[in-house]
C-alpha positions as CSV (number, residue, x, y, z in Angstrom):
1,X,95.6,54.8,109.6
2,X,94.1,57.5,112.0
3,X,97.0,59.2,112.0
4,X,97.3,59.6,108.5
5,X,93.9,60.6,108.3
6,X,94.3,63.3,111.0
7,X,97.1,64.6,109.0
8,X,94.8,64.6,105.8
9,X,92.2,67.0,107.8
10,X,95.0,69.1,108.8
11,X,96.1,69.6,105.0
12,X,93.0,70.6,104.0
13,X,91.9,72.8,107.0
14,X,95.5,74.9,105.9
15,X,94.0,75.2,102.3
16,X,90.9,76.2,103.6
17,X,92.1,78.9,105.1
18,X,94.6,80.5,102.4
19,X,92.4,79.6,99.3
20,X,89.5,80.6,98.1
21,X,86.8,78.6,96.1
22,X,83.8,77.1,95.8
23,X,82.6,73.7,94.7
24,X,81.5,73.4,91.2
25,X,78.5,71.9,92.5
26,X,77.4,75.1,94.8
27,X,75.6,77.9,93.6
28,X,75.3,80.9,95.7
29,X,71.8,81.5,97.5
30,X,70.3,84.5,96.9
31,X,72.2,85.7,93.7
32,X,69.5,87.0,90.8
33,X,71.3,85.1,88.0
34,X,69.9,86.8,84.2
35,X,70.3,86.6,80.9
36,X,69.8,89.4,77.8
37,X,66.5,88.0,77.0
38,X,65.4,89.1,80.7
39,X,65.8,93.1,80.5
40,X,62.6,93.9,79.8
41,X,62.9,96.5,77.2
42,X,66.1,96.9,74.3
43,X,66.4,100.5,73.3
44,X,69.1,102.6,70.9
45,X,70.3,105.8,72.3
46,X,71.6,108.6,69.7
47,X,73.8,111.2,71.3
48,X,74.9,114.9,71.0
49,X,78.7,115.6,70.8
50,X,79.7,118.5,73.4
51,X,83.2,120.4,72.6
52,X,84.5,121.2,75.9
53,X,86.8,124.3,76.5
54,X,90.2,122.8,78.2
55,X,88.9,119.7,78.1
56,X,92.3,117.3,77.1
57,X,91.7,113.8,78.2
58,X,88.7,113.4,81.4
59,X,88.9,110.4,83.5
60,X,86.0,111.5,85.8
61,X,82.9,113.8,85.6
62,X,80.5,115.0,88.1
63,X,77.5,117.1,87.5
64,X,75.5,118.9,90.3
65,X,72.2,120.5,88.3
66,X,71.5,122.5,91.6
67,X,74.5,124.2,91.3
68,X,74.3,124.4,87.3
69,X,77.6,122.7,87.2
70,X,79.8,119.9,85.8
71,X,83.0,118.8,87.1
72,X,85.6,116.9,85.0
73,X,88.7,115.4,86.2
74,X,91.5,115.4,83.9
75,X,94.5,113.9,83.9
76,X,96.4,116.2,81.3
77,X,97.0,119.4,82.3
78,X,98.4,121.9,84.7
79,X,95.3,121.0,86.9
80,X,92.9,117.7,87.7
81,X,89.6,119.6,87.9
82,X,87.9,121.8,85.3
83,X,84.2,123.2,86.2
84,X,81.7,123.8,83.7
85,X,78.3,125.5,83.6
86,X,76.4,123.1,83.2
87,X,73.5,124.9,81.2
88,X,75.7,126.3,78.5
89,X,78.8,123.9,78.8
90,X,80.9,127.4,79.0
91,X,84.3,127.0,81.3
92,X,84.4,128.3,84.8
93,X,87.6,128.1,86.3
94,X,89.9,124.8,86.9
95,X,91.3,124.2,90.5
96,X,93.2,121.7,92.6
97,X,96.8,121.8,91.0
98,X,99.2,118.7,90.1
99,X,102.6,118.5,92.1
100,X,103.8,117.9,95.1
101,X,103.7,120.9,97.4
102,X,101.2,122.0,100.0
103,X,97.7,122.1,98.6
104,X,98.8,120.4,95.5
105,X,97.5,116.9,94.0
106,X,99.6,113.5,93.0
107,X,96.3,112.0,91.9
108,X,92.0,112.7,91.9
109,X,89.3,110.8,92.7
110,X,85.7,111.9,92.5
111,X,82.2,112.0,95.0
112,X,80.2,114.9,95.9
113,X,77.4,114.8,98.1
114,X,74.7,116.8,97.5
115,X,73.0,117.0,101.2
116,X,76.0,119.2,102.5
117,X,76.9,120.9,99.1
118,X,81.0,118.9,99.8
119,X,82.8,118.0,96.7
120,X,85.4,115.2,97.8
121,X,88.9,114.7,96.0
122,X,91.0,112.1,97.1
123,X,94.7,111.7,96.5
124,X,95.2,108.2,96.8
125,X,98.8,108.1,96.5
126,X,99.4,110.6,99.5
127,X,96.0,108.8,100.9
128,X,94.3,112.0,101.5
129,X,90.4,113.5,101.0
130,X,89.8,116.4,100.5
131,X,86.6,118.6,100.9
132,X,85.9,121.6,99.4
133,X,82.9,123.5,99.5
134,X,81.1,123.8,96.0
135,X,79.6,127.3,96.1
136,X,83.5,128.1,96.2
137,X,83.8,126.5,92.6
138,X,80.4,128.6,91.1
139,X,81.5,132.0,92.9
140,X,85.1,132.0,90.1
141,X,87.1,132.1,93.2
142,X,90.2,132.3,91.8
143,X,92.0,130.8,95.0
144,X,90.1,127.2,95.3
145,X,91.4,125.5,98.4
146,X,90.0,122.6,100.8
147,X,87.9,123.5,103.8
148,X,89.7,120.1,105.6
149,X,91.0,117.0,105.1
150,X,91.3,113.4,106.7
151,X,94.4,111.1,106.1
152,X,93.1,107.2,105.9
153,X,95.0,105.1,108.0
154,X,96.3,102.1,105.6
155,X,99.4,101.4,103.6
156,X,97.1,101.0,100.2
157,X,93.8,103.0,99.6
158,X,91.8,102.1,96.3
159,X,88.8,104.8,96.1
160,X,87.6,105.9,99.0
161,X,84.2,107.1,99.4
162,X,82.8,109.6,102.2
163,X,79.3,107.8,103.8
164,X,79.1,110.2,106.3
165,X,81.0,112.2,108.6
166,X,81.5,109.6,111.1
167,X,82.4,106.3,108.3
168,X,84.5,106.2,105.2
169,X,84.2,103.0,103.1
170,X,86.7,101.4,100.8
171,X,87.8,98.2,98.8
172,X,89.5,96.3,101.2
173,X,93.3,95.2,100.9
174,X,93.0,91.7,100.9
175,X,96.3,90.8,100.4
176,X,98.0,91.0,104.0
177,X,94.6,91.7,105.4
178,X,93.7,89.3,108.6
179,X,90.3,88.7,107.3
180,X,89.2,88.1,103.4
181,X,86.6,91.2,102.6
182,X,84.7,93.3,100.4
183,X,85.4,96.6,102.1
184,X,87.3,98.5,104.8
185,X,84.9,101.3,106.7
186,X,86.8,104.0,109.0
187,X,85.6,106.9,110.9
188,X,85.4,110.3,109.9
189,X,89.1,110.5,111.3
190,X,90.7,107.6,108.6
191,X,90.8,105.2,111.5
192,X,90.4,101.8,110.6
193,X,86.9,100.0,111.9
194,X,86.2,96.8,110.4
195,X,86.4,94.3,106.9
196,X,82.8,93.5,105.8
197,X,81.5,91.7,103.0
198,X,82.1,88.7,100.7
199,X,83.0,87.4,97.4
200,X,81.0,85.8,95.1
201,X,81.0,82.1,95.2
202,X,83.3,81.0,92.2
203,X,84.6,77.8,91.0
204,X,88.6,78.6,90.5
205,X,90.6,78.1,93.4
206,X,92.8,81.4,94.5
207,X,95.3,82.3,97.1
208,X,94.3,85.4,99.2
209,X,97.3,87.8,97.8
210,X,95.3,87.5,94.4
211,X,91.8,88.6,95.8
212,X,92.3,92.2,95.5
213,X,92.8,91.4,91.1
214,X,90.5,88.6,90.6
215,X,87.4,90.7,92.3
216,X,88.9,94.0,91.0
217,X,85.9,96.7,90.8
218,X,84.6,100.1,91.2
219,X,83.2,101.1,94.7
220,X,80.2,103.8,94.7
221,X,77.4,104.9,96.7
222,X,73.7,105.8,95.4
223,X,72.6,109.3,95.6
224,X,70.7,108.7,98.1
225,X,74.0,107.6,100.2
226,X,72.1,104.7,101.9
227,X,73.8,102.1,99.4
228,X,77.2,100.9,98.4
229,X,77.2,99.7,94.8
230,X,80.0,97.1,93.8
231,X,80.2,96.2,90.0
232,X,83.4,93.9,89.2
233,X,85.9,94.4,86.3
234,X,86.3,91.1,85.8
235,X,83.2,89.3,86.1
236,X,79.7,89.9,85.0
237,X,78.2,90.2,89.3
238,X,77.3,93.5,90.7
239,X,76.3,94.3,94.4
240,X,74.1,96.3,96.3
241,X,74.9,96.6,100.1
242,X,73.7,98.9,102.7
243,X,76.3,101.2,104.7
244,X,76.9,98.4,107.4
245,X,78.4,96.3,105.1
246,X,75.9,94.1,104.6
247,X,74.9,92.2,101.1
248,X,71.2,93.2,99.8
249,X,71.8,92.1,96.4
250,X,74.1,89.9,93.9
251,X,73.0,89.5,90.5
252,X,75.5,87.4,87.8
253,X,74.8,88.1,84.3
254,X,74.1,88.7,81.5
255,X,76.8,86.2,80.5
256,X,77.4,84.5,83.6
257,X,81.6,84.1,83.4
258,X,83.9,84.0,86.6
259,X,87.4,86.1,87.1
260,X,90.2,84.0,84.8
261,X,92.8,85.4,86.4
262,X,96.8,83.8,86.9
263,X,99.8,84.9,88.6
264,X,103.3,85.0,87.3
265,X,106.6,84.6,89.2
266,X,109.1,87.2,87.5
267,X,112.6,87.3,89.2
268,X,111.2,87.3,92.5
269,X,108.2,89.1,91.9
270,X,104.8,87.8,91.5
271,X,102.4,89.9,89.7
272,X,98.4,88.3,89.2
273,X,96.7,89.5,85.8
274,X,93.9,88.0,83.5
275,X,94.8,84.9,81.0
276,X,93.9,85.0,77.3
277,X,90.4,83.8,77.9
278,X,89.1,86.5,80.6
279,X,86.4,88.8,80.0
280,X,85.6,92.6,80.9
281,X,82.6,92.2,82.9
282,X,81.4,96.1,84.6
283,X,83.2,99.0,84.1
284,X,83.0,102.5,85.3
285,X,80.7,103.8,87.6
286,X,77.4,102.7,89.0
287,X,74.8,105.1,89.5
288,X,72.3,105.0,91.3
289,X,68.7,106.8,92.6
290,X,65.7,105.9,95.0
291,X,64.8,102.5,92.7
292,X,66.7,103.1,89.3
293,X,70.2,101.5,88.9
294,X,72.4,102.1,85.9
295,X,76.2,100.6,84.6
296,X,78.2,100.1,81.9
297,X,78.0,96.1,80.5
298,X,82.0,95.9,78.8
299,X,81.4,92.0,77.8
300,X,84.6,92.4,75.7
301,X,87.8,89.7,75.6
302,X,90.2,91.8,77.4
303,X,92.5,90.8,74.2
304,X,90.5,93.8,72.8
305,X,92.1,97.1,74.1
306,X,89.2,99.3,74.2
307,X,88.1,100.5,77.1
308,X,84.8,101.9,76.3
309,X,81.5,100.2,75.9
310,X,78.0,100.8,74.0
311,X,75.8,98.8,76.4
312,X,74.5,100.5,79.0
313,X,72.1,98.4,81.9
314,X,69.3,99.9,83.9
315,X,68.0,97.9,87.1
316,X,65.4,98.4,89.7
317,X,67.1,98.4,93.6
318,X,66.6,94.5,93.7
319,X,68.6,94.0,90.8
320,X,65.9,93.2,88.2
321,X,66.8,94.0,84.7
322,X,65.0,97.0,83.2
323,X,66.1,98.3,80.2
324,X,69.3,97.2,78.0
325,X,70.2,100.4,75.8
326,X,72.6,100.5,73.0
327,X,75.0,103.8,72.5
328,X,75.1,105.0,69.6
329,X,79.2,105.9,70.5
330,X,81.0,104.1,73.0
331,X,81.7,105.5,76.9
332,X,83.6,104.0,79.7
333,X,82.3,106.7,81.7
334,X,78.9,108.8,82.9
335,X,76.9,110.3,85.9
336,X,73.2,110.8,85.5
337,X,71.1,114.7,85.8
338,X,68.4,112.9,87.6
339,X,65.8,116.1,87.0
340,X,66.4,115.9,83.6
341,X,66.7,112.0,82.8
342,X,70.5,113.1,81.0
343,X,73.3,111.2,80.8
344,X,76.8,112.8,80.1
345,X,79.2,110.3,79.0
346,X,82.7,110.2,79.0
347,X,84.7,109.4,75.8
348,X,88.3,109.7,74.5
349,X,87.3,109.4,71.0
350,X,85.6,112.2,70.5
351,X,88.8,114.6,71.3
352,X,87.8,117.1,73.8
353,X,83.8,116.1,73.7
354,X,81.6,114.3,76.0
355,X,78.2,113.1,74.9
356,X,74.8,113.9,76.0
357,X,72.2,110.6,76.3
358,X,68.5,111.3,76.8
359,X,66.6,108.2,78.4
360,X,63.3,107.8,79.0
């Protein structure tokens, strides 16, 4: 009989350590859980269309008031970046070119930082960031080209983020990865450092290889750059952690679902995806200032195929709702003009338009 029950342990120490779970019966300590009743104020935002000169289909927008400039990233066109005036929404100049020769792009990613003036592009398929300076982008040089770049070490980067010269943050790669985490940091040279953070405790039991698409997200940092924000695709939790890697903040809400994710074995394949029943939880970017947080709420089967959303969350820095505000026209994308309390907002609806939010 002691035998049998020895083997019994060893079963379930070797599920222990390639599955991950929760019991039912645990809830998470810590984690501010809310409902829609809890944001303290509902509010209806109308917005003004803005026609955009080259504008085809933007995936990505940036805008610096300093500089009097917005950045899109496009994905049609000759090239992945057009630059704006921000004042009068006239066209500047477009840079960083699509192909694959020297100085050109296979893919873009956005972050600028506004304490050395760097705009960040990363490549992720060639795994590259790139830095240019952005009074190169206001001057109409017509010859735009990276002051350096750093290569991250890794077979698979997601989106990349530059903390500081010396650490570069990412969503880990669970899915050969020694140890189950949140993200990857690496110096300023792409050298790998460490795996930090965890999951949120859920009740659906999953192998490791399926991490990386049940807790699917967006990574960003807060203007501030003393915060990684984590707001999952999936599932209605978002994150706050500081730069170590260390949880501040998990809230679960406003509908409180978990990931409902499978995986299918297709002639020797096996590819993990949502089930009929799963939900779009956050979406986009979070952004984030000093004590105000903002994020799209999707909240959408994802057996509806629209991407964009018409709720829009605010939060305090510990993750207390604020303000629930209703777009009058859906986005699945925005950044924030924190001077001017304006939101421009991303839409493939409106042609080659964004939309302008005032909130209060």
């Amino acid at each position: 009989m002691l035998n049998i029950e020895r083997i019994k342990c060893a079963i379930l120490l070797v599920l222990s350590g390639i599955m991950f779970s929760c019991n039912p019966a645990q809830k998470e300590k810590g984690v501010r859980i809310f409902v829609d009743k809890d944001f303290k104020r509902h509010e209806h935002l109308h917005g003004e269309v803005i026609a955009l000169q080259r504008a085809i289909k933007p995936s990505d927008i940036c805008v610096i008031p300093d500089k009097d400039l917005l950045l899109l990233v496009d994905m049609n066109g000759e090239y992945f970046m057009q630059a704006y005036q921000l004042s009068t929404m006239k066209y500047i100049t477009s840079f960083a070119k699509k192909g694959n020769d020297p100085g050109q792009l296979l893919s873009c990613q956005l972050q600028y930082d506004d304490r050395t003036n760097i705009l960040y592009i990363t490549d992720f398929y060639n795994k590259k960031i790139y830095s240019f300076g952005v009074d190169s982008i206001t001057s109409k040089n017509e010859n735009i080209t990276p002051i350096s770049s750093v290569t991250i070490q890794t077979k698979v980067v997601d989106y990349p983020l530059v903390i500081s010269k010396n650490k570069i943050v990412d969503f880990c790669d669970n899915f050969k990865s020694p140890k189950i985490g949140v993200f990857s940091f690496y110096n300023g040279k792409g050298d790998f450092l460490q795996t930090k953070g965890s999951f949120p405790l859920i009740q659906k039991d999953y192998d490791q290889t399926e991490l990386n698409q049940v807790f699917t997200g967006k990574t960003s940092l807060s203007s501030n750059r003393d915060k990684i924000l984590y707001n999952y695709y999936f599932t209605d939790f978002i994150d706050i952690y500081d730069t170590t890697g260390t949880l501040i903040k998990r809230a679960h809400g406003p509908d409180g679902f978990d990931p409902d994710l499978k995986s299918v074995h297709t002639m020797g394949a096996v590819s993990t995806g949502p089930t009929k029943k799963a939900v779009h939880g956050y979406t986009g970017k979070v952004r984030m200032k000093d004590n105000s947080l903002y994020v799209l709420y999707d909240g959408k089967p994802v057996s509806i195929e629209d991407y964009h959303t018409n709720k829009l969350f605010n939060f305090n820095d510990a993750l207390v709702p604020q303000t629930a505000y209703e777009l009058d026209a859906g986005i699945f994308g925005f950044d924030i003009d924190w001077s001017k309390n304006i939101i421009y907002g991303l839409s493939h609806k409106m042609g080659n338009s964004i939309i302008k939010y005032k909130i209060q």
